[in-house]
C-alpha positions in Angstrom: 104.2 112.4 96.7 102.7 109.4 98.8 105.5 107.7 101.3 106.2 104.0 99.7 104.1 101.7 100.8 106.1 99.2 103.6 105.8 96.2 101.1 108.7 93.7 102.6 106.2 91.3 104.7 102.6 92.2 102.3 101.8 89.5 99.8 99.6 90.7 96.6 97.3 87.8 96.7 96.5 88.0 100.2 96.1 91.5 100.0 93.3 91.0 97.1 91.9 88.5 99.1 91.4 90.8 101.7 89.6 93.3 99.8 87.4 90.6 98.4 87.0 89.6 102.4 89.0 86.6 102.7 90.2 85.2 106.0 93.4 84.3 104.4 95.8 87.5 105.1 97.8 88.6 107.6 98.4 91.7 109.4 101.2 93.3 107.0 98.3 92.5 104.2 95.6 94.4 106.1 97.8 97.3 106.9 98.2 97.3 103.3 95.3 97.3 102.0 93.7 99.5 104.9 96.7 102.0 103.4 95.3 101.7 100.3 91.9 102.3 101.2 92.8 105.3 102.8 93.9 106.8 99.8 91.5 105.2 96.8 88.2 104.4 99.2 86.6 102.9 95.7 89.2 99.9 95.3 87.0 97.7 97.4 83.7 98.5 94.3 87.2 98.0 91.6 88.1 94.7 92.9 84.2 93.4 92.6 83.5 95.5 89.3 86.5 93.0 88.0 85.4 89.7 89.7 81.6 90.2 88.4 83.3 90.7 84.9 85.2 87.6 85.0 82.2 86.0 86.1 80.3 87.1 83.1 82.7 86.6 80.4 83.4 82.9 81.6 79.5 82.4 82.0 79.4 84.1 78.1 81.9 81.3 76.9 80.3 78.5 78.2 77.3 79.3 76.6 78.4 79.6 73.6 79.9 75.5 74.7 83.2 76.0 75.7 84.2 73.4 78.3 88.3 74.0 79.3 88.9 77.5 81.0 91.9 78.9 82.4 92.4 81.7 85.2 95.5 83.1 84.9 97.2 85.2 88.0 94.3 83.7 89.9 94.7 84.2 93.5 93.8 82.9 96.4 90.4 81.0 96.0 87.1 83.0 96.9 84.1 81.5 96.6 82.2 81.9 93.7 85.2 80.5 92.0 85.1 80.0 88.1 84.7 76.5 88.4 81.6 77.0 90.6 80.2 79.4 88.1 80.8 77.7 84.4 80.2 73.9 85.9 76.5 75.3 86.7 76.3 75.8 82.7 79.1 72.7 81.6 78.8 70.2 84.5 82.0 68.6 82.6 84.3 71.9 82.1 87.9 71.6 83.0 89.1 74.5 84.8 92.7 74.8 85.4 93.6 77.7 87.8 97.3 79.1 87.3 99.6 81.6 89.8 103.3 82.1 89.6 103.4 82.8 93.8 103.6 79.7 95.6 101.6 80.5 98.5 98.2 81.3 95.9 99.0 77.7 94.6 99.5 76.0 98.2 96.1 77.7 99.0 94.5 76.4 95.5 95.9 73.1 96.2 94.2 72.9 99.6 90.8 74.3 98.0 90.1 73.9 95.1 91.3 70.0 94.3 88.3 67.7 95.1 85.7 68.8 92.4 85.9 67.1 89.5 88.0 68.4 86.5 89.8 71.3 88.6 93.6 71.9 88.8 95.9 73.7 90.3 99.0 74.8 88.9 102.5 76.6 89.6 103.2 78.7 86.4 104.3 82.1 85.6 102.6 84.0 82.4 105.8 85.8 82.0 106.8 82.1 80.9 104.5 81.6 77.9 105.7 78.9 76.2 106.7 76.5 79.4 103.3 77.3 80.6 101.4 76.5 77.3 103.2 73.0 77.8 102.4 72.6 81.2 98.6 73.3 80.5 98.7 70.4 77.8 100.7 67.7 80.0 100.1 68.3 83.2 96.7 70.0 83.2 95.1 67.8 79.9 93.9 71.4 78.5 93.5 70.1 74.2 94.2 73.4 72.8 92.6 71.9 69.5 89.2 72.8 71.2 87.8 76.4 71.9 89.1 77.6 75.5 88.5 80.3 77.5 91.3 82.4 79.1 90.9 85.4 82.2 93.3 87.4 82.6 92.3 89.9 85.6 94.2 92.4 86.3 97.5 90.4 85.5 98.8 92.5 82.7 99.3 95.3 84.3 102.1 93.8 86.6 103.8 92.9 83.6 106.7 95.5 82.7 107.3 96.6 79.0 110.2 95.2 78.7 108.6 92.0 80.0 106.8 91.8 76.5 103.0 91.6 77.5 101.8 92.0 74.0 103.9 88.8 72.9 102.4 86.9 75.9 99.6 87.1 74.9 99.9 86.5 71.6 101.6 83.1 72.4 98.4 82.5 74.0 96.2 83.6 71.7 98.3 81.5 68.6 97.8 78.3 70.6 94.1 79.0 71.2 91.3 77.5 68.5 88.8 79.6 66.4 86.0 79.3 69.0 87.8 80.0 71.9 87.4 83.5 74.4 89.9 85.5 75.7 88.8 88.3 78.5 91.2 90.9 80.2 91.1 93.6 82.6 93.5 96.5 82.6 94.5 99.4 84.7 94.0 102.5 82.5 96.0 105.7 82.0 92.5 107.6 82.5 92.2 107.1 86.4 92.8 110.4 88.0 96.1 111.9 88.7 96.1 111.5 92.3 95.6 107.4 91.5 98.6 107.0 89.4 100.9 109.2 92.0 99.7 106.7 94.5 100.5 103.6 92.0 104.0 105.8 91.6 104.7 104.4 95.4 104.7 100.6 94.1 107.7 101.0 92.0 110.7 98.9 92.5 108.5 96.4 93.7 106.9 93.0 93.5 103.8 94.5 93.4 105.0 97.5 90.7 102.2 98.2 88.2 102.1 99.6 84.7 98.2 101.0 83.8 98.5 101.5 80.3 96.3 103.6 77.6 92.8 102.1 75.9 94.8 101.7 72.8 97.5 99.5 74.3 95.3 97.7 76.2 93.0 96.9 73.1 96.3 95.9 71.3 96.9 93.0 73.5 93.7 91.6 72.1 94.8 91.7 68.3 93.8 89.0 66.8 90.3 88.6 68.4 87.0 89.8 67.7 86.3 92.5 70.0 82.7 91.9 71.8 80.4 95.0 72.3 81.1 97.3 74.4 84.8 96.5 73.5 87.5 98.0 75.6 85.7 99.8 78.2 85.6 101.0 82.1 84.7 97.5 83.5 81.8 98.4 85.2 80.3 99.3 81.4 80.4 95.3 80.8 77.5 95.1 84.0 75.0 96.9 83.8 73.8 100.5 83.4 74.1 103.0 85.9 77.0 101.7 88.2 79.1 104.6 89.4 82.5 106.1 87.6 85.5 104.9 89.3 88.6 106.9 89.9 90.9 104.0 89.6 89.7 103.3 85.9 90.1 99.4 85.0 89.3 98.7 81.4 87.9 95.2 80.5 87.8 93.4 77.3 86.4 90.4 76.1 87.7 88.8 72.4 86.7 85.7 70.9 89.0 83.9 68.2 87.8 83.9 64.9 
């Protein structure tokens, strides 16, 4: 069994960043992510696999002339950002990033708040029905037009008995027909030597919960499943990228 990671000083969003190669973590982060490496070498490929997919299921929706999108669990800003990559398509789009960890939204603030029709804002998914209100007063998202929602690996850090499926079903009722939905999911299918690693993070603010395919493609009830459904993420790109270890499933729904 791997020793627990030392998680009193890391912070989750820095430590994405890091793998993404921010500047923005400190040395608890890197130890922590260096940790990781160690053991899953691949995370680094994951953590791009993921962003690429985000970037093609918001590029997806605004094609198809949606104009509000909202990151949820978004994390510290790297550049592309989804405002950078849907505004190239919908020079108008509102996009309304949302963490729950105030030092992601102190870092958002100080970022991402000059170009036009981009928020910021404190929330906490876990919180569906304050934060559906805060997205309509504070951040002006009309939930009476389509929107598009990412959700990157955010559900997984949301215990069962934390409800996940009714989240997103809060979300998903508030939503218009029209409107796109995509999510990424730690899966059950990575090896065994993953999820004994994983086992480490329990007790934690960073504990995580990978889930099967069919409870992952039950959060998306509702929503007509895009091909290739709910798939290893990389499967959304293109062909021939490399099997994973760590096996993160991605979805993309559209309301009917």
């Amino acid at each position: 069994m791997p020793q627990p990671f030392n998680l009193d000083q890391m912070n989750s969003a820095r430590v994405y960043d890091y793998l993404l190669g921010g500047k923005d973590s400190r040395e608890s982060d890197i130890e922590l992510a260096n940790e990781m490496l160690s053991r899953t070498p691949e995370l680094k490929t994951v953590v791009w696999f993921c962003r690429s997919f985000m970037f093609k299921a918001v590029e997806m929706a605004a094609e198809a002339g949606v104009r509000q999108f909202i990151d949820l669990g978004s994390g510290i800003p790297s550049s592309p950002n989804v405002h950078e990559v849907v505004q190239k398509i919908q020079p108008s789009a509102r996009v309304v990033y949302v963490d729950y960890d105030p030092v992601v939204y102190a870092h958002c603030n100080a970022l991402l708040t000059k170009p036009d029709g981009v928020t910021a804002l404190l929330g906490d998914v876990r919180r569906p029905s304050d934060l559906l209100d805060q997205l309509k007063n504070d951040s002006q998202i009309d939930f009476n037009e389509p929107v598009a929602i990412t959700a990157i690996g955010v559900l997984h850090y949301v215990m069962d008995n934390e409800h996940p499926a009714d989240i997103v079903a809060a979300f998903r009722d508030a939503m218009a027909p029209g409107s796109y939905l995509a999510i990424t999911h730690g899966s059950l299918d990575s090896s065994p030597e993953i999820l004994q690693v994983l086992e480490a993070t329990k007790g934690s603010s960073a504990q995580v919960t990978f889930r099967t395919t069919a409870q992952t493609e039950a959060f998306v009830t509702g929503f007509e499943l895009l091909e290739p459904g709910v798939v290893p993420v990389q499967e959304w790109l293109r062909p021939g990228l490399p099997e994973t270890r760590m096996v993160m499933l991605g979805t993309i729904g559209r309301k009917r």
